[in-house]
N, CA, C and O atoms as a GROMACS GRO file, in nm:
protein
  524
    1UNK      N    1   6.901   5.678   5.534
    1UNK     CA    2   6.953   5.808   5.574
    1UNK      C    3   6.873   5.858   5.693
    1UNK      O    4   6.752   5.845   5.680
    2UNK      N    5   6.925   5.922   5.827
    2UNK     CA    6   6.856   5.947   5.926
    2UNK      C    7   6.870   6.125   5.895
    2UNK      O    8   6.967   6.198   5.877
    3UNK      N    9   6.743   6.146   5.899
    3UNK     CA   10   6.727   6.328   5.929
    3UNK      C   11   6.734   6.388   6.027
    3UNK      O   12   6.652   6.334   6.101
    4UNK      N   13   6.782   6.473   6.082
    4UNK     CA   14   6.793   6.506   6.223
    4UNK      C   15   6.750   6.635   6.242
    4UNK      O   16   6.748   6.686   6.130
    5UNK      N   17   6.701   6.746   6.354
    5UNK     CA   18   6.677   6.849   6.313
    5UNK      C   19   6.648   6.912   6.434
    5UNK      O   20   6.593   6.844   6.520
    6UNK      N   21   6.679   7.050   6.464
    6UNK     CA   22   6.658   7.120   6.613
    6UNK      C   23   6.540   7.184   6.642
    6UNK      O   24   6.486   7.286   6.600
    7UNK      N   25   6.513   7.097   6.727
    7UNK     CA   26   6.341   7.169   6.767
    7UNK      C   27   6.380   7.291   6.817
    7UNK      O   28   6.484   7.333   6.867
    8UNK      N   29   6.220   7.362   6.778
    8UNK     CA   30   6.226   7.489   6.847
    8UNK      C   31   6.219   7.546   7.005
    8UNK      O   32   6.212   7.658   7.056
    9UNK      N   33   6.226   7.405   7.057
    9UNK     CA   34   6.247   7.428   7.175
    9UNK      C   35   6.412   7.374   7.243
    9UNK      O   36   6.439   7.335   7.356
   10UNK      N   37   6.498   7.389   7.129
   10UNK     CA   38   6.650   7.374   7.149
   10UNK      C   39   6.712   7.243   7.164
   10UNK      O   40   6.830   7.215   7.186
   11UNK      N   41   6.570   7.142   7.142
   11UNK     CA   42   6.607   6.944   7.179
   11UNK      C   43   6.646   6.923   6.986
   11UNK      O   44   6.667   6.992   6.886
   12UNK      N   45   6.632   6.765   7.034
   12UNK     CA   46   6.676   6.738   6.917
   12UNK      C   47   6.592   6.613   6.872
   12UNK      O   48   6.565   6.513   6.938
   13UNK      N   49   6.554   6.647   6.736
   13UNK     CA   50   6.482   6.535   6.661
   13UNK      C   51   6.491   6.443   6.592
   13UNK      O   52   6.537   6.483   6.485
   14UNK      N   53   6.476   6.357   6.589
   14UNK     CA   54   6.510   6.259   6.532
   14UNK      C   55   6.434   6.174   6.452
   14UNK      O   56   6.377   6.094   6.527
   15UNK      N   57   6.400   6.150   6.313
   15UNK     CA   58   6.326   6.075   6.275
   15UNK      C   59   6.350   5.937   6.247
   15UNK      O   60   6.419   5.896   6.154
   16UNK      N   61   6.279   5.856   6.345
   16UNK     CA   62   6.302   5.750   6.390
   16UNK      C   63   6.318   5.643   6.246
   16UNK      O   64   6.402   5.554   6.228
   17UNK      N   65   6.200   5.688   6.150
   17UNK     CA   66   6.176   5.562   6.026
   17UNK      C   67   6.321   5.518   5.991
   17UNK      O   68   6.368   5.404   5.989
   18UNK      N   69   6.383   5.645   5.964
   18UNK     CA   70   6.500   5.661   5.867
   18UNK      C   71   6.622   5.618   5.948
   18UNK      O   72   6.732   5.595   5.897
   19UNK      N   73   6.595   5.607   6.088
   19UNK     CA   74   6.730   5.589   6.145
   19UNK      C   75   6.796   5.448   6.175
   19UNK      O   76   6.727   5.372   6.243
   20UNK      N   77   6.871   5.420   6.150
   20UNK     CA   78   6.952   5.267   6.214
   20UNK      C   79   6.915   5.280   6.368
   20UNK      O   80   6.872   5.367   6.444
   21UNK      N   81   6.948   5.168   6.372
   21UNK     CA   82   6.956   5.162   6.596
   21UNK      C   83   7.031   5.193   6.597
   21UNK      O   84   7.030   5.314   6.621
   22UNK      N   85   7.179   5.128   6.573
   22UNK     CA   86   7.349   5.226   6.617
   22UNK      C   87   7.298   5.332   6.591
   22UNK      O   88   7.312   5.402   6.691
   23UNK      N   89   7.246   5.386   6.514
   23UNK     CA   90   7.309   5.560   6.506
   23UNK      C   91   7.217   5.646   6.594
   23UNK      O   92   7.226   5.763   6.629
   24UNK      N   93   7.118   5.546   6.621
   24UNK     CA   94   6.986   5.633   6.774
   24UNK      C   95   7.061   5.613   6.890
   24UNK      O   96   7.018   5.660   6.996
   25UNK      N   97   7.173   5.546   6.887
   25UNK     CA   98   7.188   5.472   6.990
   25UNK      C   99   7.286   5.569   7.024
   25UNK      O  100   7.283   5.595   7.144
   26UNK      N  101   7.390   5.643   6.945
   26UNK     CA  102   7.464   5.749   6.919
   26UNK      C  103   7.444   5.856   6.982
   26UNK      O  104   7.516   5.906   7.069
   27UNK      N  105   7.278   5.918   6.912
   27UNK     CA  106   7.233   6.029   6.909
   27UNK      C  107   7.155   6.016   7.040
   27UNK      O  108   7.106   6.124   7.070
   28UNK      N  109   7.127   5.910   7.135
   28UNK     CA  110   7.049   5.891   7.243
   28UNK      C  111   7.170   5.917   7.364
   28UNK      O  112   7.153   5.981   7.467
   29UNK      N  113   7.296   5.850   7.320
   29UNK     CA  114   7.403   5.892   7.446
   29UNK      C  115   7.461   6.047   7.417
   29UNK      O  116   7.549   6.084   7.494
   30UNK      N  117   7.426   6.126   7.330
   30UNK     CA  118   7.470   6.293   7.293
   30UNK      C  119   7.376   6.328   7.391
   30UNK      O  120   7.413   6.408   7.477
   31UNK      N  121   7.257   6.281   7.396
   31UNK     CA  122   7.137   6.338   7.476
   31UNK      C  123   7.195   6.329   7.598
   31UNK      O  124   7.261   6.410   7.662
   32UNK      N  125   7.162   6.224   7.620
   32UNK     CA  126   7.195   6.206   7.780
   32UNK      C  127   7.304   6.252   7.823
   32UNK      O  128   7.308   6.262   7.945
   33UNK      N  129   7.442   6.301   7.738
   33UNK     CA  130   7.571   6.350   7.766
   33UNK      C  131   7.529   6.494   7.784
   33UNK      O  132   7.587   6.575   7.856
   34UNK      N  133   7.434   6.514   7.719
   34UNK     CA  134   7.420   6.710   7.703
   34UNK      C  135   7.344   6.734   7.788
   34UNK      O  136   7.347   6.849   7.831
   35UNK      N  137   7.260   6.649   7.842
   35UNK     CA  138   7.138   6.692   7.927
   35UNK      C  139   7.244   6.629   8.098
   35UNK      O  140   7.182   6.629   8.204
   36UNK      N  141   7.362   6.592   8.097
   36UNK     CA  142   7.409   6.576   8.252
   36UNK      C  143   7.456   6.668   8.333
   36UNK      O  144   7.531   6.644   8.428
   37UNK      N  145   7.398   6.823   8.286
   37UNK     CA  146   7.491   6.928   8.350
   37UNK      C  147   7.457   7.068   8.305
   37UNK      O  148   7.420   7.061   8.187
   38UNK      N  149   7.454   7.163   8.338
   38UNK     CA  150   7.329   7.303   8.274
   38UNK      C  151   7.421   7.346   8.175
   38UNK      O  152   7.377   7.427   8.093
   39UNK      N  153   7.554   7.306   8.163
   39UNK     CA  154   7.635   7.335   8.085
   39UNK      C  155   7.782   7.227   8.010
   39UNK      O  156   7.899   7.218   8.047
   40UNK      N  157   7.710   7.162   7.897
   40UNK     CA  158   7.843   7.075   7.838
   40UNK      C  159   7.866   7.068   7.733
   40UNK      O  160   7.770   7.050   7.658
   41UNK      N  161   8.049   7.081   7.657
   41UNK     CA  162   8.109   7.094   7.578
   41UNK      C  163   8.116   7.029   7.571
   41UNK      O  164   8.089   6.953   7.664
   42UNK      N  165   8.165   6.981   7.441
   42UNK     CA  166   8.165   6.893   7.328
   42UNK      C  167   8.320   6.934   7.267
   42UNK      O  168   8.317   7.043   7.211
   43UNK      N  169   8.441   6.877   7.268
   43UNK     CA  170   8.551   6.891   7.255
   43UNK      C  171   8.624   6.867   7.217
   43UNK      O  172   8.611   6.745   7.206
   44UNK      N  173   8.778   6.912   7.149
   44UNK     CA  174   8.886   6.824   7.104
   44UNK      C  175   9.073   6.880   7.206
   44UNK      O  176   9.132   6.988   7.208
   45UNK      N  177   9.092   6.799   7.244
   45UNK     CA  178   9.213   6.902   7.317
   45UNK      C  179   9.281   6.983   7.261
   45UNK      O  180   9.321   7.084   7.318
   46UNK      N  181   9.312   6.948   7.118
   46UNK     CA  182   9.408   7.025   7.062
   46UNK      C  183   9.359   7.142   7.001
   46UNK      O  184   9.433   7.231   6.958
   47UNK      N  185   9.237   7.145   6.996
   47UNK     CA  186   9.165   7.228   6.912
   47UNK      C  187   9.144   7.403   6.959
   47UNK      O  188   9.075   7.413   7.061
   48UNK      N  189   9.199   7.555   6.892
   48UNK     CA  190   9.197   7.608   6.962
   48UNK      C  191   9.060   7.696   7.012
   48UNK      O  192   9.022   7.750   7.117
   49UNK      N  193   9.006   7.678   6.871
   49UNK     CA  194   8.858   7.751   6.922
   49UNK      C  195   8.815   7.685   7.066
   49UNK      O  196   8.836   7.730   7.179
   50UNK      N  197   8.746   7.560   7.025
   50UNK     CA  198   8.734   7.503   7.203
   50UNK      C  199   8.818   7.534   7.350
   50UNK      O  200   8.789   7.514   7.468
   51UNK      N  201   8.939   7.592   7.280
   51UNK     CA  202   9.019   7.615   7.401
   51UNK      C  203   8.915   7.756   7.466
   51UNK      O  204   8.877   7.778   7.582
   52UNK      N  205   8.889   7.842   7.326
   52UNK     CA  206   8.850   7.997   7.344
   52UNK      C  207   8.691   7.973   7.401
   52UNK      O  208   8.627   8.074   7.431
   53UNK      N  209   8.641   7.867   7.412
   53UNK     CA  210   8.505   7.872   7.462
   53UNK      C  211   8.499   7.816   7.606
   53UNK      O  212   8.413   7.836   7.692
   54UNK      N  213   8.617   7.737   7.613
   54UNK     CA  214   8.577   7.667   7.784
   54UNK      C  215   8.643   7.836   7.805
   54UNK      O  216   8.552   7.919   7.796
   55UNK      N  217   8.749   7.883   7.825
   55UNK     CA  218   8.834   8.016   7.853
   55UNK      C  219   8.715   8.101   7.875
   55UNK      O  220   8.692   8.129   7.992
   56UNK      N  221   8.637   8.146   7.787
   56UNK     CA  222   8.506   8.240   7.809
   56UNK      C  223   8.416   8.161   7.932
   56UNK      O  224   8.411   8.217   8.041
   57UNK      N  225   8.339   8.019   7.911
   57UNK     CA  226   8.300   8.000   8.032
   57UNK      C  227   8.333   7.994   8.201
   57UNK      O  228   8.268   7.997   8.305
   58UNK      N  229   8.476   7.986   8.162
   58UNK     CA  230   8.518   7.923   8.311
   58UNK      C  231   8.516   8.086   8.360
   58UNK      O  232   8.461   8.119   8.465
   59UNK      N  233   8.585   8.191   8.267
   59UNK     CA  234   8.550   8.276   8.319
   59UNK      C  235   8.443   8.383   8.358
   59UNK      O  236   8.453   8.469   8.446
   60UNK      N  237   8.355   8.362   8.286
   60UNK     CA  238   8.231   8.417   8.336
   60UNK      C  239   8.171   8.328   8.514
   60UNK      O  240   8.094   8.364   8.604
   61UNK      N  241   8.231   8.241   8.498
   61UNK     CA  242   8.246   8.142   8.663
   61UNK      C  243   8.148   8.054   8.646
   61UNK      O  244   8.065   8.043   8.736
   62UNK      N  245   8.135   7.951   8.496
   62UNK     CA  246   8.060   7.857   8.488
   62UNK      C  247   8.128   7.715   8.455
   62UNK      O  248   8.169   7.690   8.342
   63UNK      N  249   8.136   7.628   8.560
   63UNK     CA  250   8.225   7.525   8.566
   63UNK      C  251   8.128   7.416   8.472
   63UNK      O  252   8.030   7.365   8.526
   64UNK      N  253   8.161   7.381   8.325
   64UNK     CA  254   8.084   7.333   8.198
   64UNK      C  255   8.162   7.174   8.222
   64UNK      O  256   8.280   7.147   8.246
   65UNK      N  257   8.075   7.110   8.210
   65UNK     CA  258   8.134   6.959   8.175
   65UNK      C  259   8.143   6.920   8.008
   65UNK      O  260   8.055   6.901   7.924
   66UNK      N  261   8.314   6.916   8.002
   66UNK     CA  262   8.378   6.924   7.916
   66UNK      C  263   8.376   6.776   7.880
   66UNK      O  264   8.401   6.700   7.973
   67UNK      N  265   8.348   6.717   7.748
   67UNK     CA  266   8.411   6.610   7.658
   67UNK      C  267   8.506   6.638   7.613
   67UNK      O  268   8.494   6.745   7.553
   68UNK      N  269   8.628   6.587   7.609
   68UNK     CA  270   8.733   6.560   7.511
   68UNK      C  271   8.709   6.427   7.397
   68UNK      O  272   8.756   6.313   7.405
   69UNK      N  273   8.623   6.480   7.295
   69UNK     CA  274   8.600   6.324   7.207
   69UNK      C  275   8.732   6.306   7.184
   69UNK      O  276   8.744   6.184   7.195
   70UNK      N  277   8.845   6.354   7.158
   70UNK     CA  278   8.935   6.262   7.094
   70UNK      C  279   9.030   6.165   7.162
   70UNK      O  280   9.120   6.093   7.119
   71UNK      N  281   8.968   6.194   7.320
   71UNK     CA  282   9.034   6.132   7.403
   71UNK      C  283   8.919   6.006   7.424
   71UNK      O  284   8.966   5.902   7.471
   72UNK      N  285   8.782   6.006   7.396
   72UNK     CA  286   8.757   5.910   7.401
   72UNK      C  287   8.715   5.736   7.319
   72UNK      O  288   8.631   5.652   7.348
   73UNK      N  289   8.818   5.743   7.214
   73UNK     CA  290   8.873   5.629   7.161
   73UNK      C  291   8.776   5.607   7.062
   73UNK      O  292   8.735   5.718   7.031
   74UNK      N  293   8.726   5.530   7.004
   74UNK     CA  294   8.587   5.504   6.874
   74UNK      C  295   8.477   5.632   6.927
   74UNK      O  296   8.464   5.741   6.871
   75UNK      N  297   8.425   5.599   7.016
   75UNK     CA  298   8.324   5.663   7.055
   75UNK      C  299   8.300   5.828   7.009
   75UNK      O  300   8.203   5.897   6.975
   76UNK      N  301   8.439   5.846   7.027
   76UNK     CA  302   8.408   6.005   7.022
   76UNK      C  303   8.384   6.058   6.869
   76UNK      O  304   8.321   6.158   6.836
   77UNK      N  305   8.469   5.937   6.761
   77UNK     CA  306   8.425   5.984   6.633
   77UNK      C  307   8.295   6.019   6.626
   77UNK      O  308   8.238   6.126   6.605
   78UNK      N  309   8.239   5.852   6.656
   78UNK     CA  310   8.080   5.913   6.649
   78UNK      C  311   7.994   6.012   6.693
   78UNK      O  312   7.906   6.074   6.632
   79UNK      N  313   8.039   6.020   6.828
   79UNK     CA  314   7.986   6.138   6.862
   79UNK      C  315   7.955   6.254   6.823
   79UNK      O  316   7.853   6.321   6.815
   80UNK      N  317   8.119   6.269   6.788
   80UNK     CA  318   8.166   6.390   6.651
   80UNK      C  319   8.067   6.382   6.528
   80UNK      O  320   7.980   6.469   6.531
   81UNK      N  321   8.063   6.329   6.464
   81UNK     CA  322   8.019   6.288   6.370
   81UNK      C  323   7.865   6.352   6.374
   81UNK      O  324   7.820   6.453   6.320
   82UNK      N  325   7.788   6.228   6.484
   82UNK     CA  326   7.653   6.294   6.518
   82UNK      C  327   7.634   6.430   6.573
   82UNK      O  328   7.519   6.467   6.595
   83UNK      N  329   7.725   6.502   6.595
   83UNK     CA  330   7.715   6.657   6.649
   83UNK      C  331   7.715   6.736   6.534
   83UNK      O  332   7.648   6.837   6.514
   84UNK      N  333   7.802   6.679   6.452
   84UNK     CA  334   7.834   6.768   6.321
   84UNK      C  335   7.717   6.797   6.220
   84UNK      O  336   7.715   6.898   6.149
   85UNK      N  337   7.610   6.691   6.220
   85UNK     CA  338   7.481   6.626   6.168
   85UNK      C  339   7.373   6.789   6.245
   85UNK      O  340   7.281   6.838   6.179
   86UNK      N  341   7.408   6.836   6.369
   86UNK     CA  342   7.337   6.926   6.428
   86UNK      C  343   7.361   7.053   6.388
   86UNK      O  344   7.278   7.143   6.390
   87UNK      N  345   7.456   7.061   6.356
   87UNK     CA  346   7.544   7.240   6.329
   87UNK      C  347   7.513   7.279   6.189
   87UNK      O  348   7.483   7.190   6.110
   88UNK      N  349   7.517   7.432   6.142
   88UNK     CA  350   7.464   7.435   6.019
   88UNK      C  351   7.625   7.396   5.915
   88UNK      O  352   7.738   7.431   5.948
   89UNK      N  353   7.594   7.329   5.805
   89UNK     CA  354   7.671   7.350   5.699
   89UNK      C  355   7.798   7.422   5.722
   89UNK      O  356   7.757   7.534   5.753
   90UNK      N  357   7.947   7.427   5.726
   90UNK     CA  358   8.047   7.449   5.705
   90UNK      C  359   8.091   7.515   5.823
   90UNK      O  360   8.178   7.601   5.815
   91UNK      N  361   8.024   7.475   5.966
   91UNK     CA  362   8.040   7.481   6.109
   91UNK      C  363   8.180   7.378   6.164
   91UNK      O  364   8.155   7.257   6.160
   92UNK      N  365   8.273   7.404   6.197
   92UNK     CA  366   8.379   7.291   6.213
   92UNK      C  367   8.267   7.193   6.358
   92UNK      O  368   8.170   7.212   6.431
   93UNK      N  369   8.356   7.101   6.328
   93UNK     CA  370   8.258   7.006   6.434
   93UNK      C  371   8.271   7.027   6.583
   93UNK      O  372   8.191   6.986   6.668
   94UNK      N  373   8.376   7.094   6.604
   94UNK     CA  374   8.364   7.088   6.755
   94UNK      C  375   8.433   7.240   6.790
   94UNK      O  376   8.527   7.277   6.720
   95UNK      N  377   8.401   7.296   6.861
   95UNK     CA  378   8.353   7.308   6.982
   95UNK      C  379   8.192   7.304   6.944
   95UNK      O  380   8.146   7.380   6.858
   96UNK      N  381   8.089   7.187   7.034
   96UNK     CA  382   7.975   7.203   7.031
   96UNK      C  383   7.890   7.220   7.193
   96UNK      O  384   7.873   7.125   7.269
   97UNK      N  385   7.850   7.339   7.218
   97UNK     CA  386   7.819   7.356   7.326
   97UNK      C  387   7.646   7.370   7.384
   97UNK      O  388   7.582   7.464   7.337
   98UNK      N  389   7.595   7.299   7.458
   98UNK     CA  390   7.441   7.251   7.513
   98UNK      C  391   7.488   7.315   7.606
   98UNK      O  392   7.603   7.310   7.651
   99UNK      N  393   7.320   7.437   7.668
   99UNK     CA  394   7.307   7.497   7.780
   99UNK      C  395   7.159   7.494   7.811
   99UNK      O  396   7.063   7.551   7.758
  100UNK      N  397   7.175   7.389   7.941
  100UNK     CA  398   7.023   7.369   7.977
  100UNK      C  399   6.977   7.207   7.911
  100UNK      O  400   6.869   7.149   7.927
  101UNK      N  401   7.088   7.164   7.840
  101UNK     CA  402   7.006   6.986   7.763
  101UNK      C  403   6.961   7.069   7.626
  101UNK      O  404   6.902   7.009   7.537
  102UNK      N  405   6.985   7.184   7.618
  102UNK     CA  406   6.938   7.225   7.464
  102UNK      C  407   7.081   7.295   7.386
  102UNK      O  408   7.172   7.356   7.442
  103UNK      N  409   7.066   7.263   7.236
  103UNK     CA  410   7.212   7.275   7.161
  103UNK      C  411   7.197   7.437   7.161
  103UNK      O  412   7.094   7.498   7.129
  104UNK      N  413   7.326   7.499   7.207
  104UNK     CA  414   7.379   7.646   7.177
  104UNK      C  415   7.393   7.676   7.035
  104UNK      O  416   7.338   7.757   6.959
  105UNK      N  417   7.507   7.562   7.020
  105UNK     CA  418   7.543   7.562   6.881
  105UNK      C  419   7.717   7.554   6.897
  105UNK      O  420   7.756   7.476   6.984
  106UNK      N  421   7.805   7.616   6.831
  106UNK     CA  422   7.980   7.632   6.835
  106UNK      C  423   7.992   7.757   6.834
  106UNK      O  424   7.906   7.844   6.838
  107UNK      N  425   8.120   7.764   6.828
  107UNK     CA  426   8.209   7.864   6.885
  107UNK      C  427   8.143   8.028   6.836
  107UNK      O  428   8.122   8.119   6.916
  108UNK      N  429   8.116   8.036   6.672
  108UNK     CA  430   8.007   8.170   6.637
  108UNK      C  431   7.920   8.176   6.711
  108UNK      O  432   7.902   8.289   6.758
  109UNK      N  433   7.826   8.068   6.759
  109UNK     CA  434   7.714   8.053   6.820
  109UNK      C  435   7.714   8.111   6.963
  109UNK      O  436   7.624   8.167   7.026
  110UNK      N  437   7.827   8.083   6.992
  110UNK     CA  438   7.869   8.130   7.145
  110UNK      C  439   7.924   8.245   7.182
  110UNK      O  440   7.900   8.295   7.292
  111UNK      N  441   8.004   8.299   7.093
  111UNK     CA  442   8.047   8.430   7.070
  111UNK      C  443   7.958   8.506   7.036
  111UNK      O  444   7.939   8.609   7.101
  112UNK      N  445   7.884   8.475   6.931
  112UNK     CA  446   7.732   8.602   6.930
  112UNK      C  447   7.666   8.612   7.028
  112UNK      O  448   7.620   8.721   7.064
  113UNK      N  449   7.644   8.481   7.105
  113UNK     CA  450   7.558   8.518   7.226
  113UNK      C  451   7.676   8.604   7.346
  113UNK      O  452   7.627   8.665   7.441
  114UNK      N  453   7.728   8.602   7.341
  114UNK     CA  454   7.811   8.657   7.454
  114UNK      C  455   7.842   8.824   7.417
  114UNK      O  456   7.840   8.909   7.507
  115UNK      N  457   7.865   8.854   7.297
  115UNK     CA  458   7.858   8.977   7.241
  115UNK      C  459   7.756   9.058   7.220
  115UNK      O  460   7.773   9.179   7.204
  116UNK      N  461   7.642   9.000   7.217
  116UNK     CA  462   7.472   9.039   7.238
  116UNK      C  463   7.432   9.050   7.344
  116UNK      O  464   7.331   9.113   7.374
  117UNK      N  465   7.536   8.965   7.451
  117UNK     CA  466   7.477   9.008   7.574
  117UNK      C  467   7.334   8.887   7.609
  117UNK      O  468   7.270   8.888   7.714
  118UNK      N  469   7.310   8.793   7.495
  118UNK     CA  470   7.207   8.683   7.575
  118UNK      C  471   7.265   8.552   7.652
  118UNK      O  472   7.210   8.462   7.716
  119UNK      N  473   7.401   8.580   7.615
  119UNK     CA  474   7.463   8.432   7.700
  119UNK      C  475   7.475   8.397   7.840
  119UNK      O  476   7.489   8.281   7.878
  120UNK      N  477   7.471   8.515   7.928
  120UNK     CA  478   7.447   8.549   8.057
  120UNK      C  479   7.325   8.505   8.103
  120UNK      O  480   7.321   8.426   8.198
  121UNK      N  481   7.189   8.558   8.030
  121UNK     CA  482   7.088   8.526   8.066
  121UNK      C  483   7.050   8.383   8.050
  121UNK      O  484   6.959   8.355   8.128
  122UNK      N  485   7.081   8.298   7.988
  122UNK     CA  486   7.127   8.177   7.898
  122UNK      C  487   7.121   8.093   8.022
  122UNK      O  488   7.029   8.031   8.076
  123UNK      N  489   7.290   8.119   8.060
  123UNK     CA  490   7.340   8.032   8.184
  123UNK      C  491   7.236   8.054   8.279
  123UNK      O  492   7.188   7.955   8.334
  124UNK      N  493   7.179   8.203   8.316
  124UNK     CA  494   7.130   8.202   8.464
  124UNK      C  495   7.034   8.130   8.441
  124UNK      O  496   7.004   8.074   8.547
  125UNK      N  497   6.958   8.095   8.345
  125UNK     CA  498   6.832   8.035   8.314
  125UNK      C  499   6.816   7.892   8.328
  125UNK      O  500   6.715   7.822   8.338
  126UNK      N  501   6.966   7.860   8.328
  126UNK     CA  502   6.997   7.758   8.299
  126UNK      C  503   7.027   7.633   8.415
  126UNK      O  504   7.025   7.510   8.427
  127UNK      N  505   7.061   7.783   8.504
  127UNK     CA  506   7.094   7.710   8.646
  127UNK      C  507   7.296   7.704   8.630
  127UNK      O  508   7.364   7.622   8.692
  128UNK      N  509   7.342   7.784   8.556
  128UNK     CA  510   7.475   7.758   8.586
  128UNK      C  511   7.524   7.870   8.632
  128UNK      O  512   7.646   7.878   8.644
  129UNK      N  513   7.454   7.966   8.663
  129UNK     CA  514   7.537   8.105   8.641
  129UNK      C  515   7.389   8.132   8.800
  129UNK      O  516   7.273   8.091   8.791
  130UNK      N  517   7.456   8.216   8.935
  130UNK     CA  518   7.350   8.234   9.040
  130UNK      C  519   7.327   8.389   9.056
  130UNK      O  520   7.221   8.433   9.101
  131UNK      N  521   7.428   8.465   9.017
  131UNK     CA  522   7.464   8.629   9.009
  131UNK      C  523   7.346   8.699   8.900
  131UNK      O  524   7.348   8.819   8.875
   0.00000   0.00000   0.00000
């Protein structure tokens, strides 16, 4: 069984003993997928929450590099899968959104910050947002 768990500095941990290689190997291309851009979703097309979170970013004027896992064939299960492993308990799996290479969290996650007013500061921090 691999444990996984969100550092307090918003990365992600991984305890190596417990883990298979496929599934580091998984959780090593989420990394590198989340960390290619100050801002990337984690996605399903049909899905509408995700619709309601790129909709909030694009309009605040932050152009987010979007995954569509279900467009991308085996892979994206896993992906899915390993994202879902990050979110708390009874979180649907996707929309999962990284700002800065560190996990936001989904769609509550993103909506509280935007309703609190820290999601702004978030992006600018982040390098996606210059205003």
């Amino acid at each position: 069984m691999m444990r996984m768990e969100v550092a307090e500095s918003g990365g992600v941990e991984v305890s190596a003993a417990e883990a298979e290689p496929a599934a580091m190997a998984v959780y090593e291309r989420v990394a590198r997928m989340a960390s290619g851009n100050a801002v990337v979703v984690f996605s399903a097309s049909g899905c509408c929450m995700c619709h309601v979170v790129k909709r909030l970013l694009l309009g605040l004027g932050v152009g987010p590099t979007v995954y569509e896992l279900d467009q991308l064939g085996g892979g994206g299960r896993e992906i899915q899968a390993a994202l879902a492993q990050l979110l708390p308990p009874g979180q649907p799996p996707v929309p999962v959104v990284f700002v800065g290479g560190r996990l936001l969290g989904g769609v509550e996650k993103v909506m509280a910050c935007h309703i609190n007013g820290t999601l702004v500061p978030l992006l600018k921090q982040a390098g996606a947002l210059w205003l």
